[in-house]
Each structure stands twice: as structure tokens, then as C-alpha cells.
VEXDREN-2710 file (C-alpha; in Angstrom, 1 decimal):
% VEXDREN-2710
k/r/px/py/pz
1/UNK/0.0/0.0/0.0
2/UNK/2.9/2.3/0.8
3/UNK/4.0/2.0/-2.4
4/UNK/0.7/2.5/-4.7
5/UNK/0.4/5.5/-2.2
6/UNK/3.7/6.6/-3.2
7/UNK/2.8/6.0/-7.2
8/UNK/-0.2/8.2/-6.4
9/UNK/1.9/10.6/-5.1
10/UNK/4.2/10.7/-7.9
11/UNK/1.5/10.9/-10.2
12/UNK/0.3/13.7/-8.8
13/UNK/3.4/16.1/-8.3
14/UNK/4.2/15.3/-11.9
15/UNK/0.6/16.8/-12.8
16/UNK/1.6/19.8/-10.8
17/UNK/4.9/20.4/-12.4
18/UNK/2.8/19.9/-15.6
19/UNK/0.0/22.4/-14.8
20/UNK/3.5/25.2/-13.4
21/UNK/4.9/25.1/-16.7
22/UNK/2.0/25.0/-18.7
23/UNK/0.9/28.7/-16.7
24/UNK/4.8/29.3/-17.8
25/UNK/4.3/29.0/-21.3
26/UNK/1.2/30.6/-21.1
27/UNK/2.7/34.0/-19.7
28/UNK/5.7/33.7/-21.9
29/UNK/3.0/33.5/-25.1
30/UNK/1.0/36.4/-23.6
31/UNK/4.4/38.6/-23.4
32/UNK/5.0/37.3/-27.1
33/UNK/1.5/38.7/-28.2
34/UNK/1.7/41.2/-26.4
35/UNK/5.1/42.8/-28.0
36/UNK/3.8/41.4/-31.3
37/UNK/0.6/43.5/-31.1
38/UNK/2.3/47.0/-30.2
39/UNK/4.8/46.6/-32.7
40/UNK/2.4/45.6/-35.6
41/UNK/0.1/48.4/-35.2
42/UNK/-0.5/51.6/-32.9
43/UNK/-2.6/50.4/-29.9
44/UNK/-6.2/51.6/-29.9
45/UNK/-8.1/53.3/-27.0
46/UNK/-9.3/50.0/-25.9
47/UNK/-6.0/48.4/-25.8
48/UNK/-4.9/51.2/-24.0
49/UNK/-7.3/50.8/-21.4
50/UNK/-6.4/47.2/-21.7
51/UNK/-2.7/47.5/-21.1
52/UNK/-3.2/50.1/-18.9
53/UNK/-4.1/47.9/-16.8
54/UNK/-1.9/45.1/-17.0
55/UNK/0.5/44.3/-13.1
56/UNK/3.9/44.7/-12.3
57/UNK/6.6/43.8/-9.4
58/UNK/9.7/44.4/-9.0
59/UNK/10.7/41.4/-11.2
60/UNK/13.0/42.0/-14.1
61/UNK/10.0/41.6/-16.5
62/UNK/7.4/42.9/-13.8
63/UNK/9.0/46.5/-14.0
64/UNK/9.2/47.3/-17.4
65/UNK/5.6/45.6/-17.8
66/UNK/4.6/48.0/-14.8
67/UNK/6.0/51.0/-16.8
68/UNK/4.2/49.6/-20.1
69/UNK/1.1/50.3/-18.3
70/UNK/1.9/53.7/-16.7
71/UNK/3.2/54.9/-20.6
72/UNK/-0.7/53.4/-21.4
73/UNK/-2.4/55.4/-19.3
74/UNK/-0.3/58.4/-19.9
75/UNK/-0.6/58.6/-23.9
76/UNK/-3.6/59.1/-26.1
77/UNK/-4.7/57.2/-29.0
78/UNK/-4.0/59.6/-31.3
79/UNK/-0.5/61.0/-29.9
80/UNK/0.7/57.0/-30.0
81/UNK/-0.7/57.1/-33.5
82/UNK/1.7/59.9/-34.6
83/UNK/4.7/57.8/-32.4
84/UNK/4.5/54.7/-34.3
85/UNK/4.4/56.8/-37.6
86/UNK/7.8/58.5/-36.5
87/UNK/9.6/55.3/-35.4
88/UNK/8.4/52.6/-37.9
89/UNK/6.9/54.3/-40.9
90/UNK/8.1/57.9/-41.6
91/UNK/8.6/60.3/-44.5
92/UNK/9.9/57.5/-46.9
93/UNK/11.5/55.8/-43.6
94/UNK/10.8/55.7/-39.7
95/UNK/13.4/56.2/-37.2
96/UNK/13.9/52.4/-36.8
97/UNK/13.4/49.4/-39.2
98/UNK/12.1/46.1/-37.1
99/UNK/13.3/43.8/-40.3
100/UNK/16.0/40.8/-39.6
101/UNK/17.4/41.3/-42.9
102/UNK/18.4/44.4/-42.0
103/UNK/19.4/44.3/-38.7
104/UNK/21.5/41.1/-39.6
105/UNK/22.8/42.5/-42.7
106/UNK/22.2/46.5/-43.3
107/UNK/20.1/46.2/-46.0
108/UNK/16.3/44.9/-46.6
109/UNK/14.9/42.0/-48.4
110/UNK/18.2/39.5/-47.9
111/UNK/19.0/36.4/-46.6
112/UNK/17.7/36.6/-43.5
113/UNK/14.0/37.0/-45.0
114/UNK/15.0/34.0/-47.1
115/UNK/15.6/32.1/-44.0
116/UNK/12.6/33.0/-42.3
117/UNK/10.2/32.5/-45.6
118/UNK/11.7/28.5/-45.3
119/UNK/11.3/28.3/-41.7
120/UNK/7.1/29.1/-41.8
121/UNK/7.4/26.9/-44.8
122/UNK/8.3/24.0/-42.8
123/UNK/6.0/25.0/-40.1
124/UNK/2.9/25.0/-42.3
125/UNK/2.5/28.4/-42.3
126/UNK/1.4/30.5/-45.1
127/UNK/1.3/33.8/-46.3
128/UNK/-1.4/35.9/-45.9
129/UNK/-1.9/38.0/-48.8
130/UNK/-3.3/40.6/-47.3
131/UNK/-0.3/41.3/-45.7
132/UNK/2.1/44.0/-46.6
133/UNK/4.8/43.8/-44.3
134/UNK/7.7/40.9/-44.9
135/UNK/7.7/37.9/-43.1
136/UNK/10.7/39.2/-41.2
137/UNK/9.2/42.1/-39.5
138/UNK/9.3/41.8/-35.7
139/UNK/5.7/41.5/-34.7
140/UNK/5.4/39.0/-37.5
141/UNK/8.4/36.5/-36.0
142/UNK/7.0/37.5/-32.1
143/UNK/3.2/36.4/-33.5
144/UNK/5.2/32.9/-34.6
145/UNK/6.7/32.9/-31.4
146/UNK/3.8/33.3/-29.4
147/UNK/2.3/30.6/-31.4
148/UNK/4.9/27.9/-31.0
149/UNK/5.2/28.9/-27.3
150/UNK/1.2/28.0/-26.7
151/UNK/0.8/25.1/-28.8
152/UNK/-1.8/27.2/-31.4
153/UNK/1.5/26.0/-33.8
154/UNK/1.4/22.4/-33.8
155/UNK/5.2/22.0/-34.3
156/UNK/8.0/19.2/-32.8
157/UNK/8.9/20.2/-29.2
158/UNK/12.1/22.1/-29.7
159/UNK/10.6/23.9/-32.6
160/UNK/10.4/27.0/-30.3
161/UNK/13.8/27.0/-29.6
162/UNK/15.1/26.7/-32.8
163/UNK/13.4/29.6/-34.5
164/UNK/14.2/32.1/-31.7
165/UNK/17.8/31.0/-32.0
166/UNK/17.7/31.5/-36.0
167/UNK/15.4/34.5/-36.0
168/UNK/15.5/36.5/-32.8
169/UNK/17.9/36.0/-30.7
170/UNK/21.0/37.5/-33.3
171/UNK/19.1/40.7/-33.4
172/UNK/15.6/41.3/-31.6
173/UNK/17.7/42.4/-28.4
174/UNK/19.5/44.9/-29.9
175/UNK/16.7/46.5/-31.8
176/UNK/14.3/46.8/-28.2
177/UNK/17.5/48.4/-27.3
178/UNK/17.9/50.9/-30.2
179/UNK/13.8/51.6/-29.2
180/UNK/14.3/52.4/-25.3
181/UNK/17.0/54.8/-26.7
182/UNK/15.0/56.3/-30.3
183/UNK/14.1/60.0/-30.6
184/UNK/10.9/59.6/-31.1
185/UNK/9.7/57.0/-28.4
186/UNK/7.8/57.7/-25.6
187/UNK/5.3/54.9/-25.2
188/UNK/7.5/53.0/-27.4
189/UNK/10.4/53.3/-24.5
190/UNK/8.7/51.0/-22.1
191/UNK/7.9/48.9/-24.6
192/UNK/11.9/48.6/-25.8
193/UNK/12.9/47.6/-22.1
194/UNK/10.0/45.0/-21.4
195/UNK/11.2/43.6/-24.9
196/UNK/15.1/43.6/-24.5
197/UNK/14.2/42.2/-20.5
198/UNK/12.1/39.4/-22.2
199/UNK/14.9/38.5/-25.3
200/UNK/17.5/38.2/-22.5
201/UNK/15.5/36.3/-20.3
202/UNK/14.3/33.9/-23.3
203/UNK/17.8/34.0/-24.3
204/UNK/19.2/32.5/-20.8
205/UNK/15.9/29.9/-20.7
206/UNK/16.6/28.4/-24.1
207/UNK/20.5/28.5/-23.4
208/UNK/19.7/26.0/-20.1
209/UNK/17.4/23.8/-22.2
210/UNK/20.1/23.0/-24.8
END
């Protein structure tokens, strides 16, 4: 009996462990959405009020998510409207350029995008061609992310892994970076450091599970 009990037992702590990182991967997929959303389009007046109020700590992701929610509640619609236009769209070019292919190389439209056009290939995924925006912007590669990360991507185990070591991690930290520091942010700044926070922490995780 001391035995079934402590098969029952065993049982039962693996279900926990289960259900922990199952609520893991369901926050990092949120935080993956979430940066994928914001850099894909200006947030809205209800995603404001939305983000605005979103929690914090004082946990290296909990600050600069606390500070993402302050910058929510301190913008307008139409003032983060005129932002996004002056960091990612522009007079012929925003102030920043969230593409791989250039980040990686200097230039748009090269191998990088290549590499990232095979990689949804083998996932399944197709091109919507409603899309304007080349497979290799950020929000595009955080929305795949955030997809692998909670399953909604039915892809091998380690598939996660692999395409934020191909198509993130060379660049994605230094470009959150380049937006905490851009002329033009102000909303956009707490949204560089909870990104840069997240890369490195995603950075360390993956590094362990290797």
C-alpha cells in the first residue's frame, strides 16, 4: 500500500509540475503577443485601457511591464498614433526598421528573410496576402513565437527553440535596445525595455534547455 500511495503521489506532483509550466508558457505566449501587437500596429483606445491595466513587481519583467502600463495610461490614442508613424513608418522611412534582414545585414529583403520564408514553410504556415509587411518584421516572427510557445502552432517540441535562436535572438535584443534609446519614443520606450528584458531572459531559458 505504501507504495501505490507513493505511485499516487508521484503521479500527482508530476501533474503539478505539468500544470507550473503550462501557466509558464502561457505568460511567456502572452508577453510574445503582447510585443507582437504593439509593434504591428499603434494600440487603440481600448488596448490602452487594456494594457493600462496590466500588473507589475519588481521582477525584471514585472518592471518594465509596470512601466508599459503607466506609458498606457499616460498617452492618447492619437498622440501613440503619430509615435509609431515616426519610429516605424516615416517620411519614406521611420526612425527604426524592425526587419531581420536588415538588422542582420544593413540592408532589406536579404538572406535573412529567405531564411525565415523556409522556416514558416516547414511550419505550415502560409502567407497571408493581405499582408504587406515581410515575413521578417518583428511582430510578425513574435506572432510565430507566441504561437509555437502555446501550442496554437502544432510543431515538434524544440521547434520554439530553434526559431528564436535562428530568428530572434541574433538581433531582436539589440533592436528593443535601439527603441528604449529612439528620438521619437515615448510609449514605445517601455515597450523597448519590457522587450530587451524578455529576449534576455528567453535568451538565458533556451540556453539552459540546450
Amino acid at each position: 500500500m505504501a507504495t501505490d500511495h507513493a505511485v499516487e503521489d508521484l503521479h500527482d506532483d508530476r501533474a503539478r509540475v505539468s500544470g507550473i509550466v503550462d501557466e509558464v508558457d502561457h505568460g511567456r505566449a502572452q508577453l510574445y503577443d503582447l510585443l507582437a501587437v504593439v509593434l504591428g500596429r499603434a494600440p487603440d483606445g481600448d488596448l490602452l485601457t487594456l494594457l493600462g491595466g496590466l500588473d507589475g513587481d519588481d521582477s525584471p519583467l514585472g518592471q518594465p511591464l509596470a512601466a508599459v502600463a503607466r506609458a498606457s495610461r499616460e498617452v492618447t490614442a492619437e498622440a501613440l498614433a503619430r509615435e509609431y508613424h515616426d519610429l516605424f513608418i516615416g517620411v519614406g522611412r521611420g526612425e527604426l526598421l524592425p526587419y531581420a534582414s536588415y538588422y542582420r545585414t544593413g540592408f532589406l529583403n536579404e538572406r535573412p528573410l529567405a531564411r525565415v520564408r523556409d522556416d514558416l514553410r516547414e511550419l505550415g504556415i502560409e502567407r497571408d496576402p493581405a499582408m504587406t509587411e515581410p515575413e521578417d518584421h518583428l511582430a510578425i516572427l513574435l506572432d510565430c513565437m507566441a504561437g509555437l510557445v502555446s501550442g496554437r502552432i502544432e510543431a515538434e517540441p524544440d521547434a520554439a527553440r530553434a526559431f528564436f535562436g535562428r530568428h530572434l535572438e541574433p538581433w531582436a535584443g539589440r533592436f528593443f535596445g535601439d527603441l528604449e534609446l529612439a528620438k521619437a519614443a515615448r510609449f514605445y520606450r517601455a515597450v523597448g525595455s519590457l522587450g530587451r528584458a524578455f529576449v534576455e531572459i528567453e535568451t538565458q531559458a533556451f540556453a539552459m534547455d540546450a
